[in-house]
N, C-alpha and C positions, 0 to 999 in steps of 0.2 A: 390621519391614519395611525392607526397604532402597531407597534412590531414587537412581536415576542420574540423573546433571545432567551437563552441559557446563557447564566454567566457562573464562571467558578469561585465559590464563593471562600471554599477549605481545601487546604492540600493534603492529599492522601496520606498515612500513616502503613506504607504496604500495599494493602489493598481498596482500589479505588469504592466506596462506597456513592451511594443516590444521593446523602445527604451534603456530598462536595461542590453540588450542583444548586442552582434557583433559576427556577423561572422570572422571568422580570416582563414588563412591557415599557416600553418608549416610543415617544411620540417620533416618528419621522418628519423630519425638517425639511422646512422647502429646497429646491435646488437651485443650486448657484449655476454663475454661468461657467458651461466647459463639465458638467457633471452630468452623471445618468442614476434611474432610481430602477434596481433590480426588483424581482420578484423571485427569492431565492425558490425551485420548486425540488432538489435535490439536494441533499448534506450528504458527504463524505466521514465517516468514521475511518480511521487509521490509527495503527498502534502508536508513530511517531507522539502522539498526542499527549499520552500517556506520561513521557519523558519530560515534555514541557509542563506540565503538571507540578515537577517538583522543582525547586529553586536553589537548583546547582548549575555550575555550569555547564553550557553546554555547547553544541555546534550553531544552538538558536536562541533567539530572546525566549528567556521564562515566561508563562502564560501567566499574567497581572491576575491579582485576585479581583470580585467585584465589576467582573470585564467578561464580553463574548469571549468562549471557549473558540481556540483559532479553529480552521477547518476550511477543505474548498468547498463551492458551492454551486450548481449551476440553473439557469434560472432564465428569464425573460425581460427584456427592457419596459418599463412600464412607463417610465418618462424619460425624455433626453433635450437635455440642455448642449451637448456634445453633438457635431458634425459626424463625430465616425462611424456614431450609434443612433438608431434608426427605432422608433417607437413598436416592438414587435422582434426587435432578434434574439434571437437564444443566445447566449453568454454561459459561459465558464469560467470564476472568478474562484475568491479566496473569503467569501465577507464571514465564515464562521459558523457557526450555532445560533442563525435568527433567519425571523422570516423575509425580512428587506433588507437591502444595503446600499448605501450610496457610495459614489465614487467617479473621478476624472479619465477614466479609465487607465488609471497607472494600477490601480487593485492596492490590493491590503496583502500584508502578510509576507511582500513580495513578488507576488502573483498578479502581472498583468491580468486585465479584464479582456476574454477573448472571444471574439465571434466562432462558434460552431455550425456546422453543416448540418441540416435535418435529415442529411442520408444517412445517418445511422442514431438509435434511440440517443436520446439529450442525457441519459443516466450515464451513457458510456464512457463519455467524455468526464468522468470523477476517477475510472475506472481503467479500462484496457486503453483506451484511447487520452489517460490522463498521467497524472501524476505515477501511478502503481507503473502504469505499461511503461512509464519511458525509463522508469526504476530497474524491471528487468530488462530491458532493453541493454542499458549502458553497462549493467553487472555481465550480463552476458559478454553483447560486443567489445568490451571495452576492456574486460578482467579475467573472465575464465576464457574468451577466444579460443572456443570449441574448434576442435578441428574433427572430421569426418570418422568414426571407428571409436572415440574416445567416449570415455564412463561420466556423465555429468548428472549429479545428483542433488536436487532440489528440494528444500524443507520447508516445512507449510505449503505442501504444492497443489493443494484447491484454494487455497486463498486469493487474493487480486493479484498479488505479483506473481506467485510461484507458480500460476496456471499459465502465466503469460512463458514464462522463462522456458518452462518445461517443452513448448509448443515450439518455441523459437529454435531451441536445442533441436529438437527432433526436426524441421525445418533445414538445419545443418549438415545431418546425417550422424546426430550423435545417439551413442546410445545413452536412455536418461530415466533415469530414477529418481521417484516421488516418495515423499517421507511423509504420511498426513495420520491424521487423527480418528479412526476408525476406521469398520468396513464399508460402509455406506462411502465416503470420501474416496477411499481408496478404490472405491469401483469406478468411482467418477474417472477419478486422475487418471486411472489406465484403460477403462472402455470408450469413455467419453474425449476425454485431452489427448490419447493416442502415447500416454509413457509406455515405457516397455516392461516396466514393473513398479509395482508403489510398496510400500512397508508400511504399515499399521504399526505406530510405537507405543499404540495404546494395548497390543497383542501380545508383548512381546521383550524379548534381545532385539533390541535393533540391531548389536553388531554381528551378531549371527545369521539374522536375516539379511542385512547387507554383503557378507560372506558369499552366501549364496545366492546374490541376484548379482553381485560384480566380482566376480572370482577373480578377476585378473586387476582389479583396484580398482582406484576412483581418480578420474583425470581433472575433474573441475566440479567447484562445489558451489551454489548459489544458497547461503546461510542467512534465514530468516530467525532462526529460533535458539540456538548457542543451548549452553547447560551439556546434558549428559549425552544428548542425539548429536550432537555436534562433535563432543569428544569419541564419539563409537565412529565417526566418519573421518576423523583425522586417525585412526588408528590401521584403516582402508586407503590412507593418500597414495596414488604413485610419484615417483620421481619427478620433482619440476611439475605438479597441480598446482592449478591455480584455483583462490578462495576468493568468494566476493563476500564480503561480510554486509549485507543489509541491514538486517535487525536481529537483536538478539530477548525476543518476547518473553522467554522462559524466563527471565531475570528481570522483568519490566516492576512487578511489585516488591523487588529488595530482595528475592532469595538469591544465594550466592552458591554455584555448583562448581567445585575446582575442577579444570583439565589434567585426566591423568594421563595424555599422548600429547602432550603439547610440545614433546621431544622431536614428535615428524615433523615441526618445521623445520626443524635443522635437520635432521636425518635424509629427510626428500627434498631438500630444497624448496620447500612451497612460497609462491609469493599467497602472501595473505594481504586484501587489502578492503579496507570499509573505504563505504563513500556515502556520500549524501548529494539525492539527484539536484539539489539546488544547486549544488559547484559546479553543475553541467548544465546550463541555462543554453549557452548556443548549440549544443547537441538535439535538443527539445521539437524544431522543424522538422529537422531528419526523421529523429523519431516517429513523431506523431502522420507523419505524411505515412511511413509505412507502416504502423500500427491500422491506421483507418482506413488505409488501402484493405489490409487484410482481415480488417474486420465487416468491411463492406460489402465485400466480397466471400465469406462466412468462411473466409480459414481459420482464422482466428476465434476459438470459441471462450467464452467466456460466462459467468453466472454470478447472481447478485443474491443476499440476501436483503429484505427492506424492513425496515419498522416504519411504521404508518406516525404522520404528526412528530412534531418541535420535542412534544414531553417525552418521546417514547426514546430519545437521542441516549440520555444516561446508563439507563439501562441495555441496550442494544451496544452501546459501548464498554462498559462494564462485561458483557456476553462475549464481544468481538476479543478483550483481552484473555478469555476463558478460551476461548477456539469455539463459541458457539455458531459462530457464522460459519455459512458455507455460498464460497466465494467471496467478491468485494461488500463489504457492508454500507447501505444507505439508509439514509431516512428519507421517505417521502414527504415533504412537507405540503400538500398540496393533494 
């Protein structure tokens, strides 16, 4: 059998171009004993990606040149040399940017190899039901700890986390505001996810627009995207708001935008804290049981963009760092 992968062959200079990437093929090797052989049929695109890209340090290994581009994956067991996996389950693992992957089911990257439920689509589980969902999950429950009345505004909020956070807030009885990237988006985030107002920063003063949709301030922030939309929302803090710092996208290809309110963290007291969902591995059950509760049950709504086939990964990721995606980004590989 043969397996096509993308592997990263050059590290960006800025801005990630196609030609950082190659397609390669590799032979898949027999399986050993205590090992299973995937059939990856979904790939995850995510900004984190991005950061491991470049070879500084970080919160995670630098991505090896000449090596699969990391990434989770979810897919189908096609052989198992392993008791716990059964020829036929659906799995959601970590094996990257290819179309097989082998593994003992401890996974790659980190990422246990996990059996999924067919009650709800096998893409979800990259998604609301993955990695993203338990991301806002833990920024929310864990950082901003909305309480009922209060102003919680969310960036990038059609994208795979910010849709989820937005949902979970208003779930709370908060009131919540979405910062996204046109009108189209922004009809989404407030007719469809149910916010109570979105901000188009491609329209606009976002601090103006912010003024106006949270007159009485901003109690809790869930920050996808940092740069200038970030500094017009600390200029909005109330007293004692809490910041979850996720990611900060605007700055992923080297540009550098200074905070000119970076005062109201001392001024408000704000805690501000980044986190990375991997230092919260035993939260991850919790999460996921009420994530797919509520997505099984259609409270939890959610949307995907796909690019079809392995080659189409580069570019659909390169798009996803631009904001062309609308909601989580996948590749269909299959």
């Amino acid at each position: 059998m043969k397996n096509r992968q993308i592997h990263l062959v050059k590290r960006p200079q800025g801005v990630v171009t196609t030609d950082c990437f190659a397609l390669v093929e590799a032979e898949v090797p027999p399986l050993q004993d205590g090992q299973v052989l995937v059939q990856n049929l979904w790939l995850s695109l995510d900004p984190y990606m991005r950061g491991r890209m470049d070879d500084v340090k970080s919160y995670s290994a630098v991505q090896p040149l000449n090596a699969v581009m990391v990434g989770g994956t979810a897919g189908v067991v096609l052989d198992s040399k392993n008791p716990k996996y059964a020829i036929g389950d659906t799995v959601a693992g970590a094996f990257g940017w290819q179309e097989f992957g082998i593994t003992d089911g401890t996974g790659q990257y980190g990422a246990p190899l996990r059996k999924v439920s067919d009650k709800i689509p096998l893409s979800a589980y990259l998604g609301v039901v993955g990695m993203p969902g338990v991301t806002a999950w833990h920024g929310l429950n864990k950082i901003i700890e909305p309480k009922a009345g209060e102003t919680v505004v969310v960036t990038a909020a059609s994208g795979a986390v910010g849709s989820v956070v937005g949902q979970l807030a208003k779930a709370k009885g908060a009131h919540v505001i979405g910062i996204a990237g046109g009108a189209t988006k922004c009809a989404y985030v407030q007719g469809e996810l149910g916010f109570d107002a979105c901000i188009d920063y491609k329209a606009g003063d976002v601090g103006k627009a912010l003024a106006e949709v949270a007159p009485k301030g901003v109690d809790g922030v869930f920050e996808n995207v940092g740069g200038a939309i970030f500094d017009a929302i600390l200029a909005r803090m109330n007293a004692f708001g809490r910041i979850a710092v996720c990611g900060l996208i605007s700055g992923y290809n080297g540009q550098a935008v200074p905070l000119q309110n970076v005062r109201s963290i001392l001024t408000n007291r704000l805690k501000v804290q980044g986190f990375i969902v991997s230092d919260h591995l035993s939260e991850w059950p919790e999460a996921l049981t009420e994530l797919g509760g509520l997505v099984a049950s259609g409270k939890l709504k959610y949307r995907e963009s796909i690019a079809q086939g392995l080659e189409s990964a580069p570019q659909a990721f390169i798009g996803l760092l631009k904001g062309d995606n609308f909601g989580k980004q996948l590749v269909k590989l299959v």
